[in-house]
C-alpha positions as CSV (number, residue, x, y, z in Angstrom):
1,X,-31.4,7.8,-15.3
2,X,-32.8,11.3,-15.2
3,X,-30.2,14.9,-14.9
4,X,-32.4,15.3,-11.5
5,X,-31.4,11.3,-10.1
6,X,-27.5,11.7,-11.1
7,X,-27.4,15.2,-9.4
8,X,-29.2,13.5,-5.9
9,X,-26.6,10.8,-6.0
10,X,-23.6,12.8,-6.4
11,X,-25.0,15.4,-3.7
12,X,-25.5,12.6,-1.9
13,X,-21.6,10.8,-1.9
14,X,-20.2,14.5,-1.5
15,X,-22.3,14.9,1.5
16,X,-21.2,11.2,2.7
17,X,-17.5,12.0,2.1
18,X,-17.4,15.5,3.6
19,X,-19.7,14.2,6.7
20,X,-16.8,11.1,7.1
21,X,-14.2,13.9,6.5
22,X,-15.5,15.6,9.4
23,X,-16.2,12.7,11.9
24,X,-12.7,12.0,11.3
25,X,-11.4,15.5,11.8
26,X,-13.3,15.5,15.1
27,X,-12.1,11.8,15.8
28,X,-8.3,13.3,15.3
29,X,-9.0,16.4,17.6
30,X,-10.0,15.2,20.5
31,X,-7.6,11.8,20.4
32,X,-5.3,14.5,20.3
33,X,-6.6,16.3,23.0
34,X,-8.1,14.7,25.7
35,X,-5.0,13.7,27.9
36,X,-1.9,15.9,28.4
37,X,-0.7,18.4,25.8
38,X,2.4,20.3,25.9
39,X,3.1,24.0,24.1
40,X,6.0,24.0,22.1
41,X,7.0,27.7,21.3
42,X,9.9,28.0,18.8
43,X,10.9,30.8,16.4
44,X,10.1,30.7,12.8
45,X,12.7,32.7,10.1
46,X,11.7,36.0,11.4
47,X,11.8,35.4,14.8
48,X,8.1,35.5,15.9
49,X,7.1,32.9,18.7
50,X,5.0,29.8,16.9
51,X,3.0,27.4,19.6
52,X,2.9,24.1,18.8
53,X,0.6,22.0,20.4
54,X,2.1,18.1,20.9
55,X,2.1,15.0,23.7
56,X,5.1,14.6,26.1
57,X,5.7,11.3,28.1
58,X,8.4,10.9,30.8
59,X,11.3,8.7,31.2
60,X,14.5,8.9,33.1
61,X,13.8,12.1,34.8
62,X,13.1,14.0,31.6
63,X,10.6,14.7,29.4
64,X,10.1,13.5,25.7
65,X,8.1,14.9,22.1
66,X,8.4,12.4,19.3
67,X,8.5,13.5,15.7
68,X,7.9,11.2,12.8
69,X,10.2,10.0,10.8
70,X,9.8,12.2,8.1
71,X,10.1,15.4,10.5
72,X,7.6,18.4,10.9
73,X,7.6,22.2,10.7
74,X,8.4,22.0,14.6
75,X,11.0,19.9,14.5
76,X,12.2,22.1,11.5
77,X,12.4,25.1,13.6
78,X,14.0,23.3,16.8
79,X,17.1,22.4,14.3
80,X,17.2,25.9,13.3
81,X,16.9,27.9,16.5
82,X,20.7,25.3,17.9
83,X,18.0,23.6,19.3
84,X,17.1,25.8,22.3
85,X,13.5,25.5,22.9
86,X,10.3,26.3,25.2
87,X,7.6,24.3,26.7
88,X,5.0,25.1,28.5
89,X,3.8,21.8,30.5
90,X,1.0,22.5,33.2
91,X,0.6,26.0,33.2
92,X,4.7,26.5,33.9
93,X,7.1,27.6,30.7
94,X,10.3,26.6,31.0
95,X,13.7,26.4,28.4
96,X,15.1,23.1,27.0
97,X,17.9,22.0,25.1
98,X,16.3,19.2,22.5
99,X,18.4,16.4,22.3
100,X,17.3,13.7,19.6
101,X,17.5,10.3,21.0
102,X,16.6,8.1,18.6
103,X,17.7,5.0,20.7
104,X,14.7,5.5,22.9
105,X,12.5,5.1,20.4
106,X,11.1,1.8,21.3
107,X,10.7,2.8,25.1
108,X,9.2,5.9,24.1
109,X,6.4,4.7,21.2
110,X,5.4,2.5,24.3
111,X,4.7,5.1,26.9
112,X,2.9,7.5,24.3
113,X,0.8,4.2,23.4
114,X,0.6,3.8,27.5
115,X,-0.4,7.4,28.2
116,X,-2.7,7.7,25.2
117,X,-4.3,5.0,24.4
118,X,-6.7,4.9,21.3
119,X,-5.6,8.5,20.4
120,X,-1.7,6.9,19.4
121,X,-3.1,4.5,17.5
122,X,-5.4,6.3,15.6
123,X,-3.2,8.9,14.8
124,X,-0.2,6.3,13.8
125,X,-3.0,5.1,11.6
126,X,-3.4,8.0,10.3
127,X,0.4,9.4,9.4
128,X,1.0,5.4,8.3
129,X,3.1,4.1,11.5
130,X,5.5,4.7,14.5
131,X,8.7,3.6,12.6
132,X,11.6,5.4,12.4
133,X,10.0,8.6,14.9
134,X,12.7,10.5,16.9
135,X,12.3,10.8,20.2
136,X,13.2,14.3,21.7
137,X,14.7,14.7,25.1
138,X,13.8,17.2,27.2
139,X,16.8,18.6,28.8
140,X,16.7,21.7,31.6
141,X,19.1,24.4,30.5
């Protein structure tokens, strides 16, 4: 095989992989955003605002985030600020308390797989499953 043949195919598989890379990126973005998303704002170390963009279901008269079981930068900064958080849901920005209620999980997993559809289970496919996530409960302060 010529140096000219060896340099098409490799172009050619980078361009395959980045192109899949992408179609999945896209895939990712709008399973994530094409029903309701919530805006978690919590404070990082030096107290500036972060926005975290996540999907809320409702149960019991409060709302719910879910975190894997591993944990997240969020969920990081929600242990580190006692818990006290904000959420912007519709347009309206109110304070929580976030109360880990891992008991729920079952009920919960099933109304974020209700509520969005294909987009859960994509993205479960790709963080490698629902097991073990923490639901987070919502509660007024």
């Amino acid at each position: 095989m010529n140096a000219n043949r060896v340099k098409k195919a490799i172009l050619w598989i980078v361009g395959v992989l980045f192109g899949l890379l992408v179609l999945l990126m896209g895939l990712q973005i709008a399973a994530s955003e094409r029903v309701e998303v919530v805006e978690l704002i919590t404070l990082d170390e030096q107290g500036e605002e972060v926005i975290t963009r996540l999907w809320v279901v409702d149960d019991g008269g409060f709302g719910y985030l879910r975190v894997g079981a591993g944990g997240s930068g969020w969920y990081s900064r929600i242990q580190q600020n006692n818990r006290e958080i904000s959420v912007t849901r519709q347009g309206e920005t109110r304070r929580y308390r976030a109360v880990d209620r891992p008991e729920k999980e079952d009920i919960v997993n099933r109304l974020m797989r209700e509520k969005y559809t294909w987009g859960d289970s994509l993205i479960e496919i790709l963080v490698g499953g629902r097991e073990n996530s923490i639901p987070i409960e919502l509660r007024p302060m």
